[in-house]
Backbone bond lengths (Angstrom), bond angles and torsions (degrees), N, CA, C in turn:
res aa  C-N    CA-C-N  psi(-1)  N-CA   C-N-CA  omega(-1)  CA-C   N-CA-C  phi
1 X - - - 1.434 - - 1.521 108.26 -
2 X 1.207 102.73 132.94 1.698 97.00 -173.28 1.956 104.62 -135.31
3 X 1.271 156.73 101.33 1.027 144.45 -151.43 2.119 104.57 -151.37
4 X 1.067 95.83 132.78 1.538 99.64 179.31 1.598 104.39 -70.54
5 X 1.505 100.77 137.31 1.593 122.82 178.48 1.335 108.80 -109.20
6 X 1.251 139.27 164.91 1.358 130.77 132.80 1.564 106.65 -120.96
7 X 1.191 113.65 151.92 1.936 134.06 173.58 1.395 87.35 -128.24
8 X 1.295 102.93 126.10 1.625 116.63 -174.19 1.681 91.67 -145.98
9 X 1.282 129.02 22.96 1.624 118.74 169.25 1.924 98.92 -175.10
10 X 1.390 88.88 138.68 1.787 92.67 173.62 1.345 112.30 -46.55
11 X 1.213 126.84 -40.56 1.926 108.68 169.09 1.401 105.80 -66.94
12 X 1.031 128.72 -42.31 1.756 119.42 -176.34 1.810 97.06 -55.09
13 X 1.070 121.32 -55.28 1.613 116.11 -177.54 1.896 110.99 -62.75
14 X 0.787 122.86 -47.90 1.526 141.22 179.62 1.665 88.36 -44.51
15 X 1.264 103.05 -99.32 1.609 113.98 167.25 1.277 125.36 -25.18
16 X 1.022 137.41 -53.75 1.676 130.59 146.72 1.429 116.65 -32.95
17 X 1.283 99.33 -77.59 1.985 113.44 175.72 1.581 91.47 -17.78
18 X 1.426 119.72 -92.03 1.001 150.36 -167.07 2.137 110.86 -35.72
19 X 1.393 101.78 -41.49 1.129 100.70 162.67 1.693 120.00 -67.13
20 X 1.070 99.52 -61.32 1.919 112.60 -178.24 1.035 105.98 -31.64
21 X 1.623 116.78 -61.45 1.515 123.75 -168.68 1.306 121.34 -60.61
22 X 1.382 128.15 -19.26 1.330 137.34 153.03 1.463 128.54 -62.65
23 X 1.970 107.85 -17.62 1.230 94.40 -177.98 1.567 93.80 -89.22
24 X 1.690 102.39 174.94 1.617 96.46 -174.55 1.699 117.32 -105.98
25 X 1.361 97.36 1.54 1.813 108.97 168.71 1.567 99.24 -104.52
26 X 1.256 83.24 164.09 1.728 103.04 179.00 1.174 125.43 -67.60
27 X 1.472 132.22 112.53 1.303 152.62 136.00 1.342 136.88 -1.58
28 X 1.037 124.88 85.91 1.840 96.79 -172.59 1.403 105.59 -124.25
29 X 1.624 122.35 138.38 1.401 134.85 153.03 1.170 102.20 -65.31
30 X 1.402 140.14 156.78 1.102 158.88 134.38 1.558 150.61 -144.02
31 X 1.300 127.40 127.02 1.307 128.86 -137.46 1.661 116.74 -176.65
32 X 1.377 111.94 143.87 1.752 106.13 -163.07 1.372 119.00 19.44
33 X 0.746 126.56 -102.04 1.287 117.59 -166.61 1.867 116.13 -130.72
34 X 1.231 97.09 32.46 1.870 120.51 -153.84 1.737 91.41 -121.16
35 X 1.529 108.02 141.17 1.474 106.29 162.89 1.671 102.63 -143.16
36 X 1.072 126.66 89.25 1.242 127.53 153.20 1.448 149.19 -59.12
37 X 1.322 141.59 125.31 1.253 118.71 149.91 1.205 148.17 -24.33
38 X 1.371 140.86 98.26 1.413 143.73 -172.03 1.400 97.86 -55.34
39 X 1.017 147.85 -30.21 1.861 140.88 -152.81 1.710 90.25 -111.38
40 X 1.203 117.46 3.03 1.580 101.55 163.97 1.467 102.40 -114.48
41 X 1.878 90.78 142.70 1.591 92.83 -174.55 1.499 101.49 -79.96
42 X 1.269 120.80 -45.53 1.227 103.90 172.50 1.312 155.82 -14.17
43 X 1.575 85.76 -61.28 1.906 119.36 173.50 1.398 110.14 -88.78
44 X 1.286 106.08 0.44 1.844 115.43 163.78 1.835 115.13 -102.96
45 X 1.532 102.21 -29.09 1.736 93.97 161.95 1.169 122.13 -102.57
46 X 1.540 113.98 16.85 1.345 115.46 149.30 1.658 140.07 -85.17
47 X 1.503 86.79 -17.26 1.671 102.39 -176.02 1.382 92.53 -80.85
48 X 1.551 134.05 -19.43 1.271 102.45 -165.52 1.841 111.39 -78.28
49 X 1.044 118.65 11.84 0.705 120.63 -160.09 2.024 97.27 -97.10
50 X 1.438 109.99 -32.32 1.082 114.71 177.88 1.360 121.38 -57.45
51 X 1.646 125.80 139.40 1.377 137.16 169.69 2.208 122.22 -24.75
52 X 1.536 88.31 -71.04 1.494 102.68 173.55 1.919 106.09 -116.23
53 X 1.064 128.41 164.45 1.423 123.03 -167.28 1.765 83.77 -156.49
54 X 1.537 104.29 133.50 2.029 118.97 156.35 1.226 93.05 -141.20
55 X 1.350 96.25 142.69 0.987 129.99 154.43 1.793 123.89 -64.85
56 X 1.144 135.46 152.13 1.522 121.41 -171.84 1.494 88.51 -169.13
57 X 1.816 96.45 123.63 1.617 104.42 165.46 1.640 101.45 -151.55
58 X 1.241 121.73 146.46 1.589 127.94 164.53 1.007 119.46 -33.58
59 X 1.240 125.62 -46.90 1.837 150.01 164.25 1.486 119.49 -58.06
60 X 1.263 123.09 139.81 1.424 104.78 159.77 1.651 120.96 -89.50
61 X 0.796 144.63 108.46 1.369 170.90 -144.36 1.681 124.90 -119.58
62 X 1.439 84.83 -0.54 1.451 97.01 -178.61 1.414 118.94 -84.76
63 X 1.136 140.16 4.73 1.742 140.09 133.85 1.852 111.81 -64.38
64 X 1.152 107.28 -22.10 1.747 102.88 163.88 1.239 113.10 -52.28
65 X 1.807 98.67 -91.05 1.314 108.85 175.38 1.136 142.75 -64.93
66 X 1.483 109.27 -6.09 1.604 127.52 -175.19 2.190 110.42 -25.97
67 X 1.535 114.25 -30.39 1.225 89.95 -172.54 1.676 104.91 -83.66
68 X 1.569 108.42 0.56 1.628 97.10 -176.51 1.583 131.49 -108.57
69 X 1.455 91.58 7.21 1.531 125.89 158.97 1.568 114.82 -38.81
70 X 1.450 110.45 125.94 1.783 99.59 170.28 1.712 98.31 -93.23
71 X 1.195 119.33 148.48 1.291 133.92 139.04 1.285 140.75 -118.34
């Protein structure tokens, strides 16, 4: 599953973090040329900084994050 997010405020990243880390496969930020861990906050308040941002997990996961989905 791969779907564009945006985190546009430290609770939008917090709240993500916080979701990811509950799932039990791996997480991924992704963006220009950057691939982060979703379950690090770090590498989650760094993406906001990135142009376009997806999300990417083995799972579909998209009733998690569904409110941080762009459409």
């Amino acid at each position: 599953m791969k779907v564009q997010i945006t985190l546009e405020t430290m609770s939008d990243v917090t709240e993500f973090v916080s979701i990811a880390t509950r799932v039990p496969e791996p997480v991924y930020l992704v963006g220009d040329d950057f691939r982060v861990s979703a379950k690090s906050l770090l590498g989650a308040l760094c993406s906001m900084e990135w142009n376009e941002l997806w999300c990417e997990c083995s799972v579909d996961i998209y009733s998690k994050i569904e409110k941080f989905v762009v459409l």
